[in-house]
N, C-alpha and C positions, 0 to 999 in steps of 0.2 A: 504493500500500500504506500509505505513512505517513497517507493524508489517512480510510482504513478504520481506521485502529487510535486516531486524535483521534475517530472517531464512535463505533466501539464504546467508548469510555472515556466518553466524551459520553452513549452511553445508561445505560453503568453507573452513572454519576455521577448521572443523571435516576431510576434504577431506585433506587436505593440512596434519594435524597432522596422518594420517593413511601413508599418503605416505611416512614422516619420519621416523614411526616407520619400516615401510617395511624395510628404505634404511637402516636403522642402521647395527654396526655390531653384530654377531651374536659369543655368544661361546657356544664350543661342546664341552661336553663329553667324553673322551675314553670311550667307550665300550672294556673292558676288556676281556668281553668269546666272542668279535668278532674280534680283536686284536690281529696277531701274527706275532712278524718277526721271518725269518727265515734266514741262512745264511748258504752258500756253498761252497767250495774248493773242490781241486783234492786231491786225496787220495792218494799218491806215484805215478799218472798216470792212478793208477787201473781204480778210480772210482770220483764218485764226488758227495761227502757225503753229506747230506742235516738233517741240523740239527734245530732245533726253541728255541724258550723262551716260559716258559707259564703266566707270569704275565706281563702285558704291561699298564700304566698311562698316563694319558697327560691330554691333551684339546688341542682344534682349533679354530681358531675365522676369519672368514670367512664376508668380505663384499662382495656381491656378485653383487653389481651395481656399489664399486671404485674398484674392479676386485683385493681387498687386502686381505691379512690374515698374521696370524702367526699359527705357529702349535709348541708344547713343548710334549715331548714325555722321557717317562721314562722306563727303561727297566730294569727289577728286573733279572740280571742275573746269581741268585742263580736260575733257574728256568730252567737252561738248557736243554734243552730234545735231545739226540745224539739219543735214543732209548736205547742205553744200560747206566745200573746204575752204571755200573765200569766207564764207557769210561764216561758220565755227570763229575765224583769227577776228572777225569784227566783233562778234559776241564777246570775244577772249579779251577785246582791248579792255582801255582806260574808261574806256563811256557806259562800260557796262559791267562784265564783272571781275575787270580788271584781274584777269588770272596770273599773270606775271609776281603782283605782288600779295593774291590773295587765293592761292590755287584751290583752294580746299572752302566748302562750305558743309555746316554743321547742325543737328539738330541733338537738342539736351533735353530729353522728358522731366517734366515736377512731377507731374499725376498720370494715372492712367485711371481713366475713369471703368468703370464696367457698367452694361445692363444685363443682368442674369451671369451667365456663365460666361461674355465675350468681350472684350474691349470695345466698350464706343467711342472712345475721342479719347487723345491724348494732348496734353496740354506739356510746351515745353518752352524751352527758349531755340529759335532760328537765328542759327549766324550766317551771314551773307556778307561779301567784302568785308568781314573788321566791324559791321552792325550788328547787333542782338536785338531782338526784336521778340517780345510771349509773342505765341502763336499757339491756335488749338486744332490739330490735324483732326478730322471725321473717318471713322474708319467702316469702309463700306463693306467689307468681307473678310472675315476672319478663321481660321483654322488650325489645331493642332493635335498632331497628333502623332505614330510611329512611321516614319517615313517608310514606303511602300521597297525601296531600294537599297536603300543606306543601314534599313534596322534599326536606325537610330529616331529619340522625338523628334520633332521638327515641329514648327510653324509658321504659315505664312500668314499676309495680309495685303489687304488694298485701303490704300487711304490717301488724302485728299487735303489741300488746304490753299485759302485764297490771300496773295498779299502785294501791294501796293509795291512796286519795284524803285519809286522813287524815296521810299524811306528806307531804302539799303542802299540811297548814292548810286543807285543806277537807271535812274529815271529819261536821262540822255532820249528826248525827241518824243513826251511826252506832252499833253494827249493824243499826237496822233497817231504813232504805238501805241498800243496802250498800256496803261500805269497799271491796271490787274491782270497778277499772271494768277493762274492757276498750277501750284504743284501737286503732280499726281507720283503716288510711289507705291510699286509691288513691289514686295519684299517677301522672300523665305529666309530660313534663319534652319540653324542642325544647335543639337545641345554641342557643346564640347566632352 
């Protein structure tokens, strides 16, 4: 009897220590070649130009039972993609977002809000040339879970946020560009 009551204590103590590991939190990855924001304006009225970045960094860390995270996200914006290689170096200049002396733009989460089980909006600080600026990303699609290929969790996301281009110093030909761009970013993410 005493050597059944050291084993069921033994699995509780096993039981109990599983279900902490579960609760912990969790950090993710950028996934880089799944990773791209993209950002839009009106083009003199014409049109409404839809442009991206190709190198994107971070990690995310995610407790998915105190319904908390943070998310740090880095965006290598020598990596411009307009489509066109003239129109990338004019984006890259001084008028806009001057990459030479400011290659990198960044975002910092405060909060990650939830409704139910999934991040709705994240609230963070936007660096853009050498500005910081609060900004609250909307997040339109959310998932996680054990990557189908890797074995490993994962999660990704789509989310969305709108911001005045001439309060990051790079408003250069504004309004007839226009001063709202729209940033859009899908992102996957791997635990480490």
């Amino acid at each position: 009897m005493t050597s059944f009551k050291h084993l069921s204590a033994a699995l509780a103590l096993a039981t109990l220590a599983a279900g902490s590991a579960l609760a912990a939190p969790l950090t993710y990855t950028v996934d880089s070649s799944h990773t791209y924001p993209r950002f839009s304006y009106s083009h003199l009225g014409y049109s409404t130009q839809l442009s991206s970045f190709g190198k994107t960094t971070g990690s995310v860390v995610l407790d998915a039972q105190a319904k908390t995270g943070s998310v740090e996200i880095v965006i290598d914006t020598t990596t411009v993609n307009t489509g066109s290689v003239d129109f990338n170096g004019h984006i890259q200049g001084e008028d806009f977002l001057d990459t030479a002396k400011f290659p990198k733009a960044t975002f910092k989460s405060t909060k990650v809000v939830f409704e139910g089980d999934k991040p709705a909006s994240i609230e963070g600080q936007l660096t853009i040339k050498g500005v910081t600026k609060p900004v609250t990303l909307t997040v339109t699609s959310f998932q996680a879970a054990n990557h189908p290929m890797m074995k490993v969790p994962a999660l990704g996301a789509n989310a969305f946020v709108n911001i005045k281009r001439s309060e990051f110093n790079a408003g250069k030909y504004a309004p007839f560009v226009g001063d709202d761009v729209r940033i859009d970013i899908a992102i996957e993410a791997q635990a480490k």
